[in-house]
N, C-alpha and C positions, 0 to 999 in steps of 0.2 A: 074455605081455606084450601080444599083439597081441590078445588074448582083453578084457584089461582097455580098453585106448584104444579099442577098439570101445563097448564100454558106457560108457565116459565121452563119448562122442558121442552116442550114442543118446538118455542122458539127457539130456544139455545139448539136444538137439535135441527130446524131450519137452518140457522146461520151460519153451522158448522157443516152441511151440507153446499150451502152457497156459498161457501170462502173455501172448499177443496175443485165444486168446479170452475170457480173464477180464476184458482191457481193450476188447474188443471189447461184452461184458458190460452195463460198468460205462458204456460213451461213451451204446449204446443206454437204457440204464435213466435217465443221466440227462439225455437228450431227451426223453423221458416224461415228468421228472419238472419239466424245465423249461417244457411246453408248458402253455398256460393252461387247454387243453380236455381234459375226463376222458377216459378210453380205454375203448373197449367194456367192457374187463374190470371198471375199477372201476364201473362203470354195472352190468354185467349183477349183478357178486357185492354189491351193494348191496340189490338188490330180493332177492335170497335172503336176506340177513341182513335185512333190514327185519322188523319184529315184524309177525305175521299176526294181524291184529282179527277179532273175533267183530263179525259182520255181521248175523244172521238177526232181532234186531230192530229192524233200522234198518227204516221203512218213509218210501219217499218218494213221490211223484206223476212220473210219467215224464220223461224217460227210465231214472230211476232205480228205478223199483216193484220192477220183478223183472231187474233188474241183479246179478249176483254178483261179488262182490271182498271183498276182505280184506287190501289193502294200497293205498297213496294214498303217490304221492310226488310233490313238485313241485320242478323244475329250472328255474336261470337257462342261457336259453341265446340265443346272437346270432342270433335268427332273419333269415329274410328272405323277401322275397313271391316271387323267383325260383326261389331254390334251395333255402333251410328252413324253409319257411312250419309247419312239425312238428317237437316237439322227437323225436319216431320214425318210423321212414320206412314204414309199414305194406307200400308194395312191398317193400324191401329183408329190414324184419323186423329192422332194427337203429335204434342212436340217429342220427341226424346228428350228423357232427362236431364240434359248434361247441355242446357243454354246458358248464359253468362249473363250477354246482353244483348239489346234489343234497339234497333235505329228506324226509325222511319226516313225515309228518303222522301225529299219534295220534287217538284216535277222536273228541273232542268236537272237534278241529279238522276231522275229516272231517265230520261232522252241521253244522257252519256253514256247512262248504264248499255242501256241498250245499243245505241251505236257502236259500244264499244265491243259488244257478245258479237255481233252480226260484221263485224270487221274481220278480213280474212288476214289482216295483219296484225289482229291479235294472238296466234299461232303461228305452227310452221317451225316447232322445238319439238326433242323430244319427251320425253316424262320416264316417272320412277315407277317399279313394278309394287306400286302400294298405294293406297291413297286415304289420307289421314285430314278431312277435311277438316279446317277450324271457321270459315266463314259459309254462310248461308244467306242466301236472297230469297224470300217468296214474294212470289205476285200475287193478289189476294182482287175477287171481284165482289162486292158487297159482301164483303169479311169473309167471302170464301176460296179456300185455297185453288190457285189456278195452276200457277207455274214453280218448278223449285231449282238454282241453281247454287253446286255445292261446289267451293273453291282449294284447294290442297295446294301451297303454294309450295312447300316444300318435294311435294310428288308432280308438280309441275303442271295443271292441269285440272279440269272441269268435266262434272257429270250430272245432267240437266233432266227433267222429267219427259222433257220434249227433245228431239234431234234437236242441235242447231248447226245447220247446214254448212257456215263458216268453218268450221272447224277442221273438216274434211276437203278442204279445199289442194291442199300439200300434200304430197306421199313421195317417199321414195318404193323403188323394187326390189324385193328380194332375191337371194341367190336362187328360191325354190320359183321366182318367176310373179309370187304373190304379192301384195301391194302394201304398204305402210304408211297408214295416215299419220301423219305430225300433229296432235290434237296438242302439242304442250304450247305452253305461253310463248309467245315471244318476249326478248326484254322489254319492248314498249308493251306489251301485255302487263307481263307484271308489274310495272311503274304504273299502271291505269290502276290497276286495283290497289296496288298500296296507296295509291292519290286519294280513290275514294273511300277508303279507311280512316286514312289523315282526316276528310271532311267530316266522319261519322265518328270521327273519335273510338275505333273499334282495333282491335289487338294488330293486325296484319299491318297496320298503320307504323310499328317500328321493324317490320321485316326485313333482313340484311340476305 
């Protein structure tokens, strides 16, 4: 008898340990699922499953010549000039917390992208003294981060992990004699990238 009321304790005290971490579970999972920003996880297993492009006949003009990658994805994410001026922290080697969403571009989207960076008529404005990114590009080469360009369209302008040489193509001179690169958009600038927004269904897509 006392053999049995032992085990009838036992379990009940089992089950009620298994039904605090199943709910323990289920509160965590759904703060995850309630929170507006991706979690490392689904960031990192997105660029794994992303479809891997045949690259070796893309040829571009620098910084992209002899660049390797095989995957292109762009994220909305709440940048900010103090704290996420990057939608990836290259110190840390992870995202910043503060992504939204996540697009994979397929290949004639990536050959426009690019075209479009390495165009010296994508420039040749000026920009804002701030820069509050909300879009993010990474180039990734067997799921590893290569390249990152970060877009602020309201500060008029792009800040890439690599030069890209276009940019600096326009300057005016200054009164002290020194020189003044126009890195901001030009309008057909900015119409490229709200076009490829449109396709990726990503926030800059109703930018006025």
């Amino acid at each position: 008898m006392k053999k049995n009321i032992l085990f009838v304790i036992t379990f009940l005290l089992f089950v009620s340990c298994s039904q605090k971490t199943e709910n323990k579970t289920k509160l965590k999972d759904k703060v995850v699922q309630n929170s507006k920003y991706l979690s490392q996880t689904l960031l990192s297993n997105y660029i794994k499953e992303a479809k891997s492009l045949e690259s070796a006949n893309i040829f571009f003009e620098e910084p992209f010549k002899d660049l390797k990658f095989n995957k292109v994805i762009a994220y909305d994410f709440d940048g900010d000039e103090e704290k996420y001026a990057t939608v990836f922290d290259n110190k840390t080697r992870i995202f910043n917390p503060v992504v939204l969403h996540q697009k994979e571009l397929n290949k004639e989207q990536i050959e426009n992208l690019i075209s479009f960076l390495i165009d010296s008529k994508t420039y040749g404005e000026g920009i804002a003294a701030c820069f509050v990114p909300h879009l993010g590009i990474v180039f990734y080469h067997d799921n590893q981060f290569v390249f990152e360009v970060d877009v602020c369209l309201d500060c008029n302008y792009l800040e890439s992990t690599i030069e890209i040489p276009a940019r600096k193509t326009k300057k005016i001179k200054l009164e002290d004699g020194s020189d003044l690169y126009l890195i901001g958009f030009s309008k057909i600038g900015k119409q490229k990238i709200i076009g490829l927004c449109k396709e990726l269904n990503l926030d800059y897509r109703n930018y006025q």
